[in-house]
C-alpha positions as CSV (number, residue, x, y, z in Angstrom):
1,X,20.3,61.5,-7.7
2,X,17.0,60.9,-10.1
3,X,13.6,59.6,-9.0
4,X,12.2,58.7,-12.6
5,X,8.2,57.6,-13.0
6,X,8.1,55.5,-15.4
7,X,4.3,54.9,-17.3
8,X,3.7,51.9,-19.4
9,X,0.2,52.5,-21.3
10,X,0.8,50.8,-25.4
11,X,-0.1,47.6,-23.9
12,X,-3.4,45.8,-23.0
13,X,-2.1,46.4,-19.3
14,X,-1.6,49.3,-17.4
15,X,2.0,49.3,-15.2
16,X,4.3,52.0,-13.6
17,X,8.1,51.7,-12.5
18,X,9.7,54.1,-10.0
19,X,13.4,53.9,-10.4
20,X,15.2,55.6,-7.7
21,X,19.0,55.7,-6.7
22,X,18.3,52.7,-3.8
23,X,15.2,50.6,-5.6
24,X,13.2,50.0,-8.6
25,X,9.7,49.3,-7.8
26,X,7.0,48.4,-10.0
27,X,3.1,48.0,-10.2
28,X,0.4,47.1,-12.6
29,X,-3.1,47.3,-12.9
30,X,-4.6,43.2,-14.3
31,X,-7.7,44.4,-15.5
32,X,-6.8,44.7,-19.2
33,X,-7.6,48.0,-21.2
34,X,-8.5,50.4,-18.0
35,X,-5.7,52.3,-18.4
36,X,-7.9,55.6,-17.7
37,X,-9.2,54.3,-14.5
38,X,-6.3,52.7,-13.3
39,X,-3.2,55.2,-14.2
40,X,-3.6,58.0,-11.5
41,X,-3.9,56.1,-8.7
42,X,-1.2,53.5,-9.4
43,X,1.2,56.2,-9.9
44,X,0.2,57.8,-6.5
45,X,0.4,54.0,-4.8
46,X,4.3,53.8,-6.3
47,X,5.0,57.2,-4.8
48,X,3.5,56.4,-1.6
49,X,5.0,52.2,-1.6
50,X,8.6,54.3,-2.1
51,X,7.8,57.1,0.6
52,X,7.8,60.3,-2.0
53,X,5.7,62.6,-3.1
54,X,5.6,64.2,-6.7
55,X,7.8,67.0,-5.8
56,X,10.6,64.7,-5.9
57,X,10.5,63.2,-9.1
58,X,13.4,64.1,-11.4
59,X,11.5,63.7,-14.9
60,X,9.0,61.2,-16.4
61,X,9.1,58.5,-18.6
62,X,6.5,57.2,-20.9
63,X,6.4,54.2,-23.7
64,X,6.4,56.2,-26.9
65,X,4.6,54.0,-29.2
66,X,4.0,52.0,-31.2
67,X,0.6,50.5,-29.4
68,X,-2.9,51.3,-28.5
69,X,-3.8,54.9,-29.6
70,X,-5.9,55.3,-26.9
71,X,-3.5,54.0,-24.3
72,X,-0.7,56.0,-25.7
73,X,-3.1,59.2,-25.5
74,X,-4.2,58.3,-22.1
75,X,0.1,57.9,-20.4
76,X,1.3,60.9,-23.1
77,X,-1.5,63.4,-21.3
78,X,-0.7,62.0,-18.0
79,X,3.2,62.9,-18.3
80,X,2.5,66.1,-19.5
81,X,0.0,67.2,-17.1
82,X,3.0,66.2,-14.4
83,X,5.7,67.3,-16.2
84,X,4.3,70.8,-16.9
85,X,3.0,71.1,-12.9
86,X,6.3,69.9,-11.5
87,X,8.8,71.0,-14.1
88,X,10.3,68.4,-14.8
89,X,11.8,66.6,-18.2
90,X,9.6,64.3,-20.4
91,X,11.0,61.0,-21.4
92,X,9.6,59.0,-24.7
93,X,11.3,55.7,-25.0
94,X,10.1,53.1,-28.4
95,X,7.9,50.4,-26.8
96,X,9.6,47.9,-29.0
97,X,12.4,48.4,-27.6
98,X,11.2,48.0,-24.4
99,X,9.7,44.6,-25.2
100,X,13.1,43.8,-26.8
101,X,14.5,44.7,-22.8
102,X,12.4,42.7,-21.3
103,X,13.4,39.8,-23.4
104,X,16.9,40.3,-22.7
105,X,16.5,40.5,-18.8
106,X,14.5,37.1,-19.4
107,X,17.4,35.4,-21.7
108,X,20.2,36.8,-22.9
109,X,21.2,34.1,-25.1
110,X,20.5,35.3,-28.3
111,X,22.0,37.9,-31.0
112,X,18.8,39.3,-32.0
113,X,15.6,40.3,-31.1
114,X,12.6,40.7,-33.0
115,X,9.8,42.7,-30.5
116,X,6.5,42.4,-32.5
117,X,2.8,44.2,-31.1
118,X,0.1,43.0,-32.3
119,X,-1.6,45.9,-34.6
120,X,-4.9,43.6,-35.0
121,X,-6.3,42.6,-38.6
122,X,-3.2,40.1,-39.1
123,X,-0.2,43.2,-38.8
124,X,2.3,43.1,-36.0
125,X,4.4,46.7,-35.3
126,X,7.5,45.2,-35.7
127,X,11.7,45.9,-36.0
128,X,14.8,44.0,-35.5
129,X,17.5,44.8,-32.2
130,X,20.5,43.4,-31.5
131,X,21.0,42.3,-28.0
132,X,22.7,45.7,-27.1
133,X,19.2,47.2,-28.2
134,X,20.8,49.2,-31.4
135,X,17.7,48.7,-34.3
136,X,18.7,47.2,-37.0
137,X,15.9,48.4,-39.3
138,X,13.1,51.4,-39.0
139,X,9.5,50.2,-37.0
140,X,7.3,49.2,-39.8
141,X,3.5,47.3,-40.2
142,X,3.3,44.0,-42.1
143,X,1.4,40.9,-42.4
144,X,4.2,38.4,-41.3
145,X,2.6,34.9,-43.6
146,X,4.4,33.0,-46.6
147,X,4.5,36.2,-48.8
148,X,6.8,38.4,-46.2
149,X,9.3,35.4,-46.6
150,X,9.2,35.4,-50.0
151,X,9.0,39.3,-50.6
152,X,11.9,39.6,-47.9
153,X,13.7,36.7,-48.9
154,X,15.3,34.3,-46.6
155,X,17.7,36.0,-43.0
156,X,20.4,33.8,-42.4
157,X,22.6,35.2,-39.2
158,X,26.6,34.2,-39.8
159,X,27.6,34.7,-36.2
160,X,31.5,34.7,-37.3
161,X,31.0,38.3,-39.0
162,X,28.1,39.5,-36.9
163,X,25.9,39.6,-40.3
164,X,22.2,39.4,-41.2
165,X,22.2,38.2,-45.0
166,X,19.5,38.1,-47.1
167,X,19.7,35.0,-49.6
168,X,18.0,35.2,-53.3
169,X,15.5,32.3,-52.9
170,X,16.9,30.7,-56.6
171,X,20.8,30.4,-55.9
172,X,21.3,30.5,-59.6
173,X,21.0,33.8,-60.1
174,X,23.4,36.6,-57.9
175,X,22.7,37.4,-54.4
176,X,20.6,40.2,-54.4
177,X,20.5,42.9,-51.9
178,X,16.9,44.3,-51.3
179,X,16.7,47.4,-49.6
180,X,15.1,45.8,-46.8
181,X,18.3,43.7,-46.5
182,X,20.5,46.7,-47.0
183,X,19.4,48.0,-43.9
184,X,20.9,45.0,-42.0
185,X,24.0,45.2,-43.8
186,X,26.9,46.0,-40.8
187,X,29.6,44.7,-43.0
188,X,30.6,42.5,-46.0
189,X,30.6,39.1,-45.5
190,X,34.2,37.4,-47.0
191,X,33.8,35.9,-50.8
192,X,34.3,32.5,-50.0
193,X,30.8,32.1,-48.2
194,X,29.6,34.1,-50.8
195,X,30.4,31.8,-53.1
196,X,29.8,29.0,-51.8
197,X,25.9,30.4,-51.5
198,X,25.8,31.9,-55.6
199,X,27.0,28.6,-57.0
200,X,24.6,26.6,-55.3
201,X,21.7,25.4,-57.8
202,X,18.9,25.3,-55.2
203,X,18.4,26.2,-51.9
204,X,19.4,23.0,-50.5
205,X,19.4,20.9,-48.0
206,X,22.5,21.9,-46.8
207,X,21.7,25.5,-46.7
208,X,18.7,24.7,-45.5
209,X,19.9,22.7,-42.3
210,X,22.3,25.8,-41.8
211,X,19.2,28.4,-41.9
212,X,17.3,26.0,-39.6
213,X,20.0,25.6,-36.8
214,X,21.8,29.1,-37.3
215,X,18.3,31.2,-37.8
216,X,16.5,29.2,-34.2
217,X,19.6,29.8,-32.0
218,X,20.1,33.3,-32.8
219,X,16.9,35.3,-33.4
220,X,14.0,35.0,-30.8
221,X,10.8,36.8,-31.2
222,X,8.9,38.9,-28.3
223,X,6.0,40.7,-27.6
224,X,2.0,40.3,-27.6
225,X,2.3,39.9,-31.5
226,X,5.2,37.1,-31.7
227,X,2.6,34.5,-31.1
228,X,0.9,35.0,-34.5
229,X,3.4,35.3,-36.5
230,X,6.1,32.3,-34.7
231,X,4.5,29.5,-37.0
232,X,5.5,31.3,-40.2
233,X,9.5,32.8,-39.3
234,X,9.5,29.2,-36.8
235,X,11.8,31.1,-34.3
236,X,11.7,30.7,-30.8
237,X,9.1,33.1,-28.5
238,X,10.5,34.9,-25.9
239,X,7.0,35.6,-23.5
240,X,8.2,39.0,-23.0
241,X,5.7,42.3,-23.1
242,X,6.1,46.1,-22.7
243,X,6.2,46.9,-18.9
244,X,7.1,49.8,-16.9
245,X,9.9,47.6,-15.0
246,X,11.8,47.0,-18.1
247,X,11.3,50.7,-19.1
248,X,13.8,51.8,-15.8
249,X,16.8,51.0,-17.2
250,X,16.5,52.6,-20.5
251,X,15.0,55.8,-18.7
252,X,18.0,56.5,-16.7
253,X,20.1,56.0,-20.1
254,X,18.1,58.8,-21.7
255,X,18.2,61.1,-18.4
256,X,21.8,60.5,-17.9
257,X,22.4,61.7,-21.4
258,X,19.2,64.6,-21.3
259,X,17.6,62.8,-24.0
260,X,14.3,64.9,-23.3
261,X,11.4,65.8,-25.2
262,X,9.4,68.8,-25.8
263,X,6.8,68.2,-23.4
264,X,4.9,71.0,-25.4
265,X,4.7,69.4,-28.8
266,X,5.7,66.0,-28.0
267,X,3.0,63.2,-29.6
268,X,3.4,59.6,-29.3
269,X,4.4,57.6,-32.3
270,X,1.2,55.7,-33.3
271,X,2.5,54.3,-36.7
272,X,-1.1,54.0,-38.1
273,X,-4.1,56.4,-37.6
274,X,-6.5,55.1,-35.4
275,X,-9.5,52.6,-36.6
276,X,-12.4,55.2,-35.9
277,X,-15.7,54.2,-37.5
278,X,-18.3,56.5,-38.0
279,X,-21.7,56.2,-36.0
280,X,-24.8,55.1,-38.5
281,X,-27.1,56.6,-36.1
């Protein structure tokens, strides 16, 4: 029976989970960025709120990245320095999908979820999941405004074939597939709704309406970076962050499975190198 520690650092808060065969349990620290000062002893407050000790941890978990470099650096060192002492597995699980989790414990309405972090500077850290938490397209940077839309095209979900499409913005022309869209692709929609889209001389009203109602009640955005970027996709927000809670349950997947790392080499996905500036002292 596992005891997994789960650390939650990529976020402005600190948090930890303790999943164990009887009870999940869960702290976090609420003074934002003290990850450093807060870490070690919420992880031996867990232990002691559960009645263990180290020694009786199966393997660790930690939020993988994307996130803050330093906070990544600060919960990667902590596992290894336990994992190593204790001998025990390292787990890395993506913190967008972690943020896509905890959206679907909140609602589990939709088809899709879009996690975004906030990567400062207008970005978001961003990728698509489906609502069994498979990702629909590689973690990527981008500035989500007007030229995104147009460089990415329209998403239109038809919930009949379980499809994301990705509409030419002039219907005159043949639909085009972008690489980008491509990577949504999970099977061909039938002709006759392809047709109906290529003969249409604008994007019309009509399609339109059907982006509008289809787009809103299937796709929700999450994460500390959904905010920013909801006025320009106008999807609903889901107020849904990484946390170690939501971590649990996709840390026993990976330990149930021996999805482990190599504590020894094992670096945190960062995405982007971080902003250091130099000193003009």
């Amino acid at each position: 029976m596992a005891n997994i520690l789960c650390l939650e650092t990529s976020a402005s808060l600190c948090s930890v989970g303790l999943y164990t065969p009887e009870k999940t349990y869960y702290l976090e620290n609420q003074k934002t960025l003290a990850h450093a000062e807060f870490l070690a002893p919420l992880i031996q407050q867990i232990l002691d709120l559960a009645n263990l000790n180290a020694n009786n941890l199966s393997s660790i978990a930690i939020s993988g990245g994307p996130g803050s470099y330093t906070g990544l650096r600060i919960g990667c060192s902590t596992a290894k320095g336990l994992c190593y002492a204790l001998n025990i597995p390292l787990i890395a699980i993506d913190t967008l999908q972690i943020i896509a989790e905890a959206a679907v414990q909140q609602n589990s309405d939709y088809d899709y979820y879009w996690p975004m972090i906030d990567a400062r500077r207008m970005e978001v850290y961003h990728t698509i999941f489906d609502k069994n938490l498979n990702p629909l397209q590689p973690t990527t940077n981008s500035i989500i405004d007007e030229a995104f839309l147009v460089n990415n095209e329209k998403l239109i979900i038809k919930n009949e074939a379980s499809v994301i499409l990705s509409i030419a913005k002039n219907l005159n022309s043949s639909l085009q597939k972008t690489q980008w869209s491509k990577s949504f692709m999970s099977e061909e929609i039938e002709k006759p709704y392809f047709d109906k889209l290529i003969s249409t001389s604008s994007m019309s009203e009509e399609i339109e309406n059907l982006k509008s109602n289809i787009l809103k009640s299937k796709i929700a955005l999450c994460g500390d970076g959904a905010t920013k970027s909801s006025e320009s996709l106008n999807l609903p927000v889901i107020n849904a962050v990484a946390n170690a809670l939501a971590m649990s349950s996709l840390a026993v997947k990976k330990f149930e499975t021996q999805q482990f790392e190599d504590t020894a080499y094992y670096e945190p996905f960062y995405l982007k190198q971080a902003n250091i500036t130099e000193s003009k002292k």
